[in-house]
Legacy VTK file of the C-alpha trace (Angstrom):
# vtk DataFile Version 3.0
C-alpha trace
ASCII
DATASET POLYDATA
POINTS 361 float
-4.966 4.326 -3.991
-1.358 4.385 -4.817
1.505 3.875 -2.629
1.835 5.266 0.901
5.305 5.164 2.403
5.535 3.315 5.666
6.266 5.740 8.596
9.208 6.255 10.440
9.604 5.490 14.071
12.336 7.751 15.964
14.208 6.356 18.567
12.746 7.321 22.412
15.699 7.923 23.975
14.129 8.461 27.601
12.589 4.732 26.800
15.609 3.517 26.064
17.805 5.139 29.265
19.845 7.025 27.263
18.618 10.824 28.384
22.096 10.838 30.287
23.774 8.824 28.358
27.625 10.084 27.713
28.612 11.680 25.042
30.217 10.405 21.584
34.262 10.858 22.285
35.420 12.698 19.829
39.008 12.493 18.259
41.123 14.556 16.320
42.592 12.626 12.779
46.572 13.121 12.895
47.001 13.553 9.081
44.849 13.721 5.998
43.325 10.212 5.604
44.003 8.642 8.954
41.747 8.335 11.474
42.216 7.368 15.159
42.434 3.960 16.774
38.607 2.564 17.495
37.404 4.710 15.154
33.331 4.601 14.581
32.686 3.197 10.813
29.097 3.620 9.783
26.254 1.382 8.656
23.410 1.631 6.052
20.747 2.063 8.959
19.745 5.883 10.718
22.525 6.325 13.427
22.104 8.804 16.141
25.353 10.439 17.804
25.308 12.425 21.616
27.214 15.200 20.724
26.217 18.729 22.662
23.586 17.541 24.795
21.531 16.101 21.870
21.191 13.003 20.127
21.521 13.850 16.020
20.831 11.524 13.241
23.544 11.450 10.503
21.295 12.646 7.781
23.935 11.802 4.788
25.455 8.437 4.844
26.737 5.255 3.859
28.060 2.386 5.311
31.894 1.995 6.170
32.578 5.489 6.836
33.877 7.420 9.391
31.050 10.389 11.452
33.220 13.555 11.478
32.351 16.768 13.496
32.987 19.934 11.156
32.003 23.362 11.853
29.215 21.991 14.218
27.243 19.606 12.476
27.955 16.284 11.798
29.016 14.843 8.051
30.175 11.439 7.324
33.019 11.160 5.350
34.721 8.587 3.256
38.176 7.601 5.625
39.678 9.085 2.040
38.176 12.536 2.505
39.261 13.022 6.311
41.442 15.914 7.339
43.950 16.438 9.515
42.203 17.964 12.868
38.843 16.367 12.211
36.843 15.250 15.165
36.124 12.097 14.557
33.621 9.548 16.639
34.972 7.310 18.250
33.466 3.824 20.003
32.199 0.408 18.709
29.420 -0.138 20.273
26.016 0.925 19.117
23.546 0.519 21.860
24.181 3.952 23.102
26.597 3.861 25.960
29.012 5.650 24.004
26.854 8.227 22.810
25.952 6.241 19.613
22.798 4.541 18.626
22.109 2.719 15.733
18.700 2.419 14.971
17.850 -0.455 12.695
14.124 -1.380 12.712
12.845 2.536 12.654
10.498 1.465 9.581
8.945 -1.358 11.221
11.320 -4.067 9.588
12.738 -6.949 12.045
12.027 -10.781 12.051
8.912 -12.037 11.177
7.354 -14.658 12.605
7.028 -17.833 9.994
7.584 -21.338 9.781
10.675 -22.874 10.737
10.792 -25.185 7.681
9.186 -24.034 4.546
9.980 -24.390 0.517
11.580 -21.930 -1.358
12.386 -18.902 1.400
15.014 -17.330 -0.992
15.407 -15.641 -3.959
16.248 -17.292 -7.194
14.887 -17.900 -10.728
12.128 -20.052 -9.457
10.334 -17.447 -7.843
7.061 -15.941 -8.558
7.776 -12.176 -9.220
4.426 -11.029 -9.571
4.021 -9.239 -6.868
7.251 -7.445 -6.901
6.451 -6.175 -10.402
3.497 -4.331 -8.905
5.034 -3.407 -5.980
7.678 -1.886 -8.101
5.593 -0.258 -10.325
3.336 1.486 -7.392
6.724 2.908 -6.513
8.123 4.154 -9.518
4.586 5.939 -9.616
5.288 7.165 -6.819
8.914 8.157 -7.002
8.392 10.252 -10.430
6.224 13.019 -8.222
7.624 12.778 -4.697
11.361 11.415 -5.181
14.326 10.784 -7.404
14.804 7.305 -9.414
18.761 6.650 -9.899
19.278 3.352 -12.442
23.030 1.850 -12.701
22.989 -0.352 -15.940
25.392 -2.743 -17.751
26.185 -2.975 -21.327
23.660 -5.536 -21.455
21.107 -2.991 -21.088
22.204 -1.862 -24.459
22.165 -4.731 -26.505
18.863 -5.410 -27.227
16.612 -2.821 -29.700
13.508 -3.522 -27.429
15.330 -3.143 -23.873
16.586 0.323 -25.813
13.327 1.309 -26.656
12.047 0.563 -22.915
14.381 2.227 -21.008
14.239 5.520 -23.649
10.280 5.735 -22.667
10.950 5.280 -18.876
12.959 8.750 -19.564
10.653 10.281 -21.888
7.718 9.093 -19.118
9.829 10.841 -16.618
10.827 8.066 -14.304
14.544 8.224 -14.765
16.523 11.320 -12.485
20.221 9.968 -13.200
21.945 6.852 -14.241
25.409 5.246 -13.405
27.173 3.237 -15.760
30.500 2.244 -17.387
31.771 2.816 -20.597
30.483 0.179 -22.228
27.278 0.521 -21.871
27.388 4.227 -23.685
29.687 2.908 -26.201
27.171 -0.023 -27.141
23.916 2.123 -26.594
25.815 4.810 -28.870
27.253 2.448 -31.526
24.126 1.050 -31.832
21.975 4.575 -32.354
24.922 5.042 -34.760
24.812 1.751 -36.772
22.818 -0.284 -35.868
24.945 -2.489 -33.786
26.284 -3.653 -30.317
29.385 -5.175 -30.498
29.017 -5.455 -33.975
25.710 -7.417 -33.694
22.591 -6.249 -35.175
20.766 -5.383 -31.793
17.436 -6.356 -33.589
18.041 -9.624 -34.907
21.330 -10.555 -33.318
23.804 -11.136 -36.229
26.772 -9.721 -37.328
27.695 -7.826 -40.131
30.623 -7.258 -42.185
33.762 -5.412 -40.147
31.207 -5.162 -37.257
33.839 -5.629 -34.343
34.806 -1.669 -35.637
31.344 -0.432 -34.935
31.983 0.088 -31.395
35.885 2.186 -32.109
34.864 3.767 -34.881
31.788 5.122 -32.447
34.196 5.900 -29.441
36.304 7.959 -32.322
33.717 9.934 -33.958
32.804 10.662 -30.257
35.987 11.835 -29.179
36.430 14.143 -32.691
33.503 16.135 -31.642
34.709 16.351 -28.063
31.757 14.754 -25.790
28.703 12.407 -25.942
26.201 15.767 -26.102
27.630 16.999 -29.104
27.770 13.516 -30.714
24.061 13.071 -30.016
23.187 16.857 -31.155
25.465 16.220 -34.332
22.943 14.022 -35.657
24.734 11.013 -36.035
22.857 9.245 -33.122
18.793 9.731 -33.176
17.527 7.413 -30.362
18.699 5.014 -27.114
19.382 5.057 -23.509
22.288 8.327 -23.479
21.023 9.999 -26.786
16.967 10.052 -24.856
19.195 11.306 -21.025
20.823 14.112 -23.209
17.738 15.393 -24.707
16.252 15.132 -21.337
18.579 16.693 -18.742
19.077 13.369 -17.048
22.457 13.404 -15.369
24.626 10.583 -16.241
28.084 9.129 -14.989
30.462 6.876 -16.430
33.405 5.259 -14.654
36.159 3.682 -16.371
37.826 -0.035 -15.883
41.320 -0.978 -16.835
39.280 -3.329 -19.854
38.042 -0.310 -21.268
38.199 1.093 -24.779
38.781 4.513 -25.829
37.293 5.518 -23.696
34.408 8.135 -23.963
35.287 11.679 -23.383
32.934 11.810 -20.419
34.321 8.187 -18.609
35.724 8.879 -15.276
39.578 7.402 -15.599
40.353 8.438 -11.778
38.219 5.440 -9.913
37.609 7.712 -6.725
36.784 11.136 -8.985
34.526 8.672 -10.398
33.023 7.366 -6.579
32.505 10.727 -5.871
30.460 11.513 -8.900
28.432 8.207 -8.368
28.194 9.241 -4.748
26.752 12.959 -5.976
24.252 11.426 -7.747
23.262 8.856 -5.194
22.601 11.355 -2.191
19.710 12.412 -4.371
18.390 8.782 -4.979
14.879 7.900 -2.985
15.150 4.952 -5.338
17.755 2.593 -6.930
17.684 0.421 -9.232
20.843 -1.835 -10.535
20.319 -3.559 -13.845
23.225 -6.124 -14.954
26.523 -4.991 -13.614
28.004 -6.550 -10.782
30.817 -3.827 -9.850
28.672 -1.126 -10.265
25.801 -2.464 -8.615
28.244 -3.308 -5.066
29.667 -0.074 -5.201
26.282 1.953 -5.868
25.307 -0.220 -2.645
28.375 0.304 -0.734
27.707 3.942 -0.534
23.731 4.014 -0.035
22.047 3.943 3.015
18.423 2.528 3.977
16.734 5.465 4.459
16.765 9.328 3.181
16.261 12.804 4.949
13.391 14.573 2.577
11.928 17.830 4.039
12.853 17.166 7.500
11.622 13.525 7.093
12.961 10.603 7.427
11.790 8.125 4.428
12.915 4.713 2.786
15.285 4.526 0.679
14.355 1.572 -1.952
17.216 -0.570 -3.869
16.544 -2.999 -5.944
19.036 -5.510 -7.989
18.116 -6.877 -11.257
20.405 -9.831 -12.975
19.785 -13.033 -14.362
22.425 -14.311 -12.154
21.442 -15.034 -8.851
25.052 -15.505 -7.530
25.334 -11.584 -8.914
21.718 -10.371 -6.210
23.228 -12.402 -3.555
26.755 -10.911 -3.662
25.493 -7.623 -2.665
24.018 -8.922 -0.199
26.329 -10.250 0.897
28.929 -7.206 0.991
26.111 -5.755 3.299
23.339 -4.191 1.790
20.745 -6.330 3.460
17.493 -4.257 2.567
18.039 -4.743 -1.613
15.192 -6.309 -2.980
16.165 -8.835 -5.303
15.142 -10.018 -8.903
16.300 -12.882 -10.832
15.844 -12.401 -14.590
17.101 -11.358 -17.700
17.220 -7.895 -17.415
16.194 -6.998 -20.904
12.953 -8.443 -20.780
12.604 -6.641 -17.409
12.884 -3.260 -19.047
10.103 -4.455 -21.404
7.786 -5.824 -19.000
8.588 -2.247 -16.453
8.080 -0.042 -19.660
4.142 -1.421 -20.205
3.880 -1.637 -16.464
4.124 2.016 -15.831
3.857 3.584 -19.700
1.747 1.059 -21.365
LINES 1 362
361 0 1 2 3 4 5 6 7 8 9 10 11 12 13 14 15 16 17 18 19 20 21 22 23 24 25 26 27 28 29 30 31 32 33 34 35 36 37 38 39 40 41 42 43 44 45 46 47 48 49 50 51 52 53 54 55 56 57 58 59 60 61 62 63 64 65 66 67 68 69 70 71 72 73 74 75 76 77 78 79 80 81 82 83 84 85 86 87 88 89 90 91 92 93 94 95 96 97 98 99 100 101 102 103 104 105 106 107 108 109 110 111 112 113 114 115 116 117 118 119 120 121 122 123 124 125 126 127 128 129 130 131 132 133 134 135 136 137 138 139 140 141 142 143 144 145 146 147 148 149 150 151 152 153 154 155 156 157 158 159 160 161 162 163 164 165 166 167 168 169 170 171 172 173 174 175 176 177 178 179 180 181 182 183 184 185 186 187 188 189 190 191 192 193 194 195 196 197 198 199 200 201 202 203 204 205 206 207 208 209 210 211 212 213 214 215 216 217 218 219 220 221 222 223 224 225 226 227 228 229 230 231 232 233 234 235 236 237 238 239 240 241 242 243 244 245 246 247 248 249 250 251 252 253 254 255 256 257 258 259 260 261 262 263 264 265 266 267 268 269 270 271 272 273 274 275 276 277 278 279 280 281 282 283 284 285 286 287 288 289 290 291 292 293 294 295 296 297 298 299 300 301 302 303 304 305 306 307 308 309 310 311 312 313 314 315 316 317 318 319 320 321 322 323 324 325 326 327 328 329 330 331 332 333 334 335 336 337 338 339 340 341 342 343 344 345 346 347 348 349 350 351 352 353 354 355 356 357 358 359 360
């Protein structure tokens, strides 16, 4: 039967007593980047704003952001990105008595009822992940002809010739639309469709080989020479992996740069918010997300996606998942605020494997 996306629920306003309710006060920011005192900052949940006799839903956001009125209509913007002159809402309540509504349970989530005491409630690497592998499946299914599948992957993704092989037929099978990433996880996918390694380590059978720490700089070099990843991969030199299998196939990629890094690549963001704002390109096109393996990436891909997506007119889920074997690493996003991530303990090599014969064979 396949999966069927659960239906969302609009606020009533007249329900709720908010036909007449006011309307959001709207401010003008001093200077670029500052925005006035009791500011409105965002959430990941639908929020509606009373702004010209109507109640609008901000149909692009993210969470810790500021709703700005441009050119009538209604954009929410990083407190970064704001303008001198832009109106911006203000009020910190959310029940609608300042002309904004939040609107968290629109899909049916809430509590649910359950026993007060009970074993193993949370999420760690002692529980049974069966079901979410099926689950997860179903939706990658589903996402491949009706949405848009965004991974963000550590180097860890790269180090391993089956996890490789795994996440080069998810592209080839069509369920990848973009990836974020760092540099190292190019570099090491690259150095090792170049020789063999990652980090100087066989990435079949784990050992090291003579001079192997160079692998990885003499890869970033020959990179640079030619002048980008794509013509390093259409040189020759590089015939299979995660970047070389996105190149061949149109998927978008971005890279953002750390202080730690090496080289770096040509393409690696060096400007951390040039880089945000490529991630966040990338993301408003997500239906999906899943984070494989890298802490900082995986926080800020969740900083700056919402729980929900505007597709045709319709509002729909937006699903995130985070994959580590860590579970301090799931719980941290959590707990920087992006409560609706689905979490999953394990080494996230064998979880490419075991996704790749779920939904390939």
């Amino acid at each position: 039967m396949g999966l069927v996306l659960p239906e969302y629920h609009a606020p009533d306003f007249a329900a709720l007593g908010l036909e007449g309710a006011p309307e959001a006060r709207l401010a003008p920011a001093e200077r670029d980047g500052v925005v006035p005192a009791g500011y409105h900052a965002t959430s990941i949940f639908p929020e509606y704003f009373h702004i010209g006799g109507t109640w609008r839903l901000a149909e692009e956001s993210r969470m810790d952001c500021v709703a700005v009125w441009r050119d009538g209509a209604l954009s929410i913007v990083e407190f970064r990105n704001v303008k001198q002159g832009d109106l911006v809402v203000m009020g910190r309540t959310e029940d609608g008595s300042e002309g904004i509504y939040v609107h968290p349970n629109g899909f049916g989530e809430g509590p649910q009822e359950g026993e007060t005491f009970a074993f193993r409630q949370g999420r760690s690497r002692e529980t049974a992940y069966s079901i979410d592998y099926d689950s997860f499946y179903d939706l990658l299914r589903y996402e491949r002809e009706h949405g848009r599948i965004l991974w963000v992957m550590g180097p860890a993704c790269s180090f391993d010739a089956d996890a490789r092989a795994a996440f080069s037929a998810l592209v080839e099978g069509g369920f990848v639309h973009g990836v974020l990433a760092g540099n190292a996880l190019a570099t090491h996918d690259l150095e090792a469709g170049y020789r063999g390694t990652a980090l100087g380590q066989d990435v079949y059978t784990q050992k090291g080989v003579p001079n192997g720490h160079y692998n990885h700089i003499d890869t970033i070099n020959e990179v640079r020479r030619l002048g980008s990843i794509r013509a390093f991969v259409d040189s020759g030199a590089v015939k299979d992996g995660i970047i070389y299998s996105c190149v061949k196939k149109e998927v978008p990629f971005v890279l953002v740069g750390s202080v730690r890094d090496d080289g770096p690549l040509p393409e690696v963001y060096g400007n951390v918010y040039e880089g945000q704002d490529a991630m966040r390109a990338l993301v408003r096109t997500a239906t999906t997300v899943v984070c494989m393996a890298s802490t900082l990436h995986t926080v800020a891909t969740g900083n700056m996606t919402p729980s929900y997506r505007v597709v045709g007119g319709k509002v729909r889920p937006l699903y995130f998942y985070s994959v580590d074997i860590s579970e301090f690493a799931v719980n941290k996003l959590r707990d920087r605020g992006s409560l609706s991530v689905k979490t999953i303990v394990t080494n996230v090599q064998d979880f490419l494997v075991h996704v790749k014969k779920g939904v390939c064979g």
